[in-house]
C-alpha positions as CSV (number, residue, x, y, z in Angstrom):
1,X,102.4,91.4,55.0
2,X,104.0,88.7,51.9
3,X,106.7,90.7,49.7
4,X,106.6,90.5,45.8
5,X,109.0,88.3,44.9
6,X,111.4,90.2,42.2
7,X,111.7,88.2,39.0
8,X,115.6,88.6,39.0
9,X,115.4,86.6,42.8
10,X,113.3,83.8,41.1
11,X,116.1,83.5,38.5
12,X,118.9,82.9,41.0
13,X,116.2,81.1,42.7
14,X,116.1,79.0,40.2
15,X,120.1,78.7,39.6
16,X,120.8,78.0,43.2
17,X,118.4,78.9,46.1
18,X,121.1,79.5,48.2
19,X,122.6,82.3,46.2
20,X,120.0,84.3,47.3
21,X,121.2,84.7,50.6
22,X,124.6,85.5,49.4
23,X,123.2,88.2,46.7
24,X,121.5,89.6,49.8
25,X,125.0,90.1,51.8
26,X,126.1,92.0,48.3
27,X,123.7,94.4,48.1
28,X,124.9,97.3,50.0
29,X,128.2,96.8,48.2
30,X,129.6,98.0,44.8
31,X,129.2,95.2,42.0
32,X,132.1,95.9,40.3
33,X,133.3,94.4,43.9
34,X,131.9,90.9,43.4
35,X,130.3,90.5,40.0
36,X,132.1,88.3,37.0
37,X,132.9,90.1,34.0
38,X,130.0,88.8,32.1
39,X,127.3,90.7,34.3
40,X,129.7,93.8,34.6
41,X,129.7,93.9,30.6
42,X,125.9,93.3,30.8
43,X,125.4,95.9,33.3
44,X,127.1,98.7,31.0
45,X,125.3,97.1,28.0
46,X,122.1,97.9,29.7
47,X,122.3,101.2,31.0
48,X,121.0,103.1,28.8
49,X,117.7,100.8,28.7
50,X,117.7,101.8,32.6
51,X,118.5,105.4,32.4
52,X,115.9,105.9,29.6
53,X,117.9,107.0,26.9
54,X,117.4,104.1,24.6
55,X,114.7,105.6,22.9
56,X,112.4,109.2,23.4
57,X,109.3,107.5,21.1
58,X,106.3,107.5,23.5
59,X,105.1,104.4,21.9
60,X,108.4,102.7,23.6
61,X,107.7,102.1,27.4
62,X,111.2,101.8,29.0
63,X,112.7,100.6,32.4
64,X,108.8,100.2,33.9
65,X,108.3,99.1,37.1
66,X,106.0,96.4,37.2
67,X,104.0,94.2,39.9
68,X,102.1,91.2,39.6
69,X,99.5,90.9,42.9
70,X,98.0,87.4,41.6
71,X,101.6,85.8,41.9
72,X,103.0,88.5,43.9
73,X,105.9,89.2,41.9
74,X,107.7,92.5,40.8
75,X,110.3,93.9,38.3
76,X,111.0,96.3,36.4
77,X,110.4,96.0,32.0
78,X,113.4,96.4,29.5
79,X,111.1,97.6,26.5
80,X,107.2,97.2,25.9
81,X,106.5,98.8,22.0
82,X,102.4,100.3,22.8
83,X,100.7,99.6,19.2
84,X,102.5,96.1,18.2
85,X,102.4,95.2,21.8
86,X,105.8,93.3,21.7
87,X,107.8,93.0,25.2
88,X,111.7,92.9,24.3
89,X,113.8,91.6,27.3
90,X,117.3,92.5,26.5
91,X,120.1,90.6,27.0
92,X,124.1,91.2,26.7
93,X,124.6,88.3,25.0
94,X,122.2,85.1,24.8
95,X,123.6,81.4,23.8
96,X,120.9,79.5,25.2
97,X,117.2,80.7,26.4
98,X,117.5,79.1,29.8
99,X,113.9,78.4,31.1
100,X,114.0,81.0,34.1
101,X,114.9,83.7,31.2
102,X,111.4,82.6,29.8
103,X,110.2,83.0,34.0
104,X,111.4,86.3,33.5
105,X,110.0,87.2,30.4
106,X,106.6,85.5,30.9
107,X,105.9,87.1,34.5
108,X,106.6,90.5,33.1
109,X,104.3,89.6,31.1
110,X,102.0,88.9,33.7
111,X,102.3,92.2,35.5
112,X,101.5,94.1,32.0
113,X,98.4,92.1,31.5
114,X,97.3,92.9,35.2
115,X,97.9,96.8,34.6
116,X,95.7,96.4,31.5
117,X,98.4,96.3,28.8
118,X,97.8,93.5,25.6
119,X,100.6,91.7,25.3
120,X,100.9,89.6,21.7
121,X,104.4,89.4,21.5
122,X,107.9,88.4,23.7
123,X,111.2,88.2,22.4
124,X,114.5,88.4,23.8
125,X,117.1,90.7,22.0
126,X,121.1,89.8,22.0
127,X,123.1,92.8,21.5
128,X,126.2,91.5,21.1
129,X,125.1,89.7,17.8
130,X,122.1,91.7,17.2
131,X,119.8,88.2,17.3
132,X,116.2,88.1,18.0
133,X,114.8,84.8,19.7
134,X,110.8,84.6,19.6
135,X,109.5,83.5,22.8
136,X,105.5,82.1,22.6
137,X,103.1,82.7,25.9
138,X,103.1,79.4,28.2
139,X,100.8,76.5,27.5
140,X,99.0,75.3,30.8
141,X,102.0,73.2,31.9
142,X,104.6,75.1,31.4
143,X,102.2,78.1,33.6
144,X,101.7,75.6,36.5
145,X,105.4,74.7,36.4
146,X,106.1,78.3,36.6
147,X,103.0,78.3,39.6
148,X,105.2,75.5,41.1
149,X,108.5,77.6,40.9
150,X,106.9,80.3,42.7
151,X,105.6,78.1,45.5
152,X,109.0,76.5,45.7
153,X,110.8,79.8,46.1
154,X,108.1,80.9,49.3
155,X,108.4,77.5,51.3
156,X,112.2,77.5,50.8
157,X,114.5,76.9,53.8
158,X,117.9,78.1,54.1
159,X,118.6,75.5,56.7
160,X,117.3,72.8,55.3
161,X,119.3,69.4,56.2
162,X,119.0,67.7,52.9
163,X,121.0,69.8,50.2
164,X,121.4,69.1,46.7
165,X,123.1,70.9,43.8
166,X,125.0,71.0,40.5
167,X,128.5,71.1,41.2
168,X,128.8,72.8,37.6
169,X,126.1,75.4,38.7
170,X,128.7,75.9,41.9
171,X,131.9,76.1,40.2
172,X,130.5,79.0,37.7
173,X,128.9,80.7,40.8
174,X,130.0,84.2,41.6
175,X,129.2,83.3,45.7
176,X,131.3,80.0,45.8
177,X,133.8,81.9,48.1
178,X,131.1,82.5,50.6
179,X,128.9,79.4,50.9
180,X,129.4,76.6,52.8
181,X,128.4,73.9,50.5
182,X,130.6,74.6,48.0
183,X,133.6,74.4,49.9
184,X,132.4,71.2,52.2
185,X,130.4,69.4,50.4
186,X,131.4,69.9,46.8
187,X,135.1,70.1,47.9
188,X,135.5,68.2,51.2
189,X,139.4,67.4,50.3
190,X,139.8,71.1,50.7
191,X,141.5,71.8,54.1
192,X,141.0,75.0,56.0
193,X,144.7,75.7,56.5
194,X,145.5,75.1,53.0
């Protein structure tokens, strides 16, 4: 049986394949253990979207699961407003819309259109600075790069001989410690015993 791919694993996808491994050896840990202070600041800045006490209006659908069977891809919604039919991803703090943040927002928008919700609007919300960036819904490239992403992701190979990555992507990665390319190929003056 395939597994839905969760939208937050196509963004580190996306960042670095690899890092998917490593987020999988983290799970069963406490972040506070491992993550940067950016995503623990983020984390606390979003709790109260995932505990459901952001709002008590019944027009404001919060922390929804939601699943996607056509591309086979799960998550779970930060706010979906029923009558203006706007899907608000929030964010800690946003200085650039990166294009797997629009993944993100476009596949949950995917699963709400395949569990019968309209969806006319997307937007990303930074609550540090209280800004508002208007996302539109993808034109017919941008879907079948996104159809391309997806494929990439399920024929991935963790072994794979050929390797190539951003050595700025590594150094800001919160797995550098753990993976192999970083230290070897990125580094190769490094010595073991140093």
């Amino acid at each position: 049986m395939e597994t839905y791919i969760k939208l937050s694993t196509l963004n580190d996808f996306i960042f670095c394949p690899k890092s998917i491994y490593y987020h999988n050896l983290y799970d069963n840990y406490e972040k506070k253990l491992y993550q940067n202070e950016a995503q623990i600041s983020g984390t606390i800045a979003h709790e109260n979207i995932d505990n459901k006490t952001y709002s008590s209006s019944k027009n404001v659908l919060l922390s929804l699961d939601v699943y996607c069977e056509k591309y086979w891809i799960a998550w779970k919604i930060d706010q979906f407003f029923i009558g203006d039919w706007k899907l608000v991803e929030r964010k800690n703090k946003i200085e650039k819309i990166y294009t797997w943040y629009k993944y993100q927002l476009w596949g949950q928008m995917f699963c709400l259109e395949e569990m019968w919700y309209e969806v006319s609007h997307l937007q990303f919300y930074s609550m540090q600075d209280n800004k508002i960036y208007k996302i539109y819904k993808p034109n017919s490239k941008e879907l079948l790069e996104f159809e391309n992403m997806i494929e990439k992701y399920k024929k991935f190979d963790l072994l794979q001989k050929h390797w190539q990555q951003n050595t700025q992507k590594c150094l800001k990665c919160i797995y550098r410690e753990l993976c192999d390319y970083f230290i070897w190929e990125v580094y190769p003056q490094l010595s073991l015993f140093e």
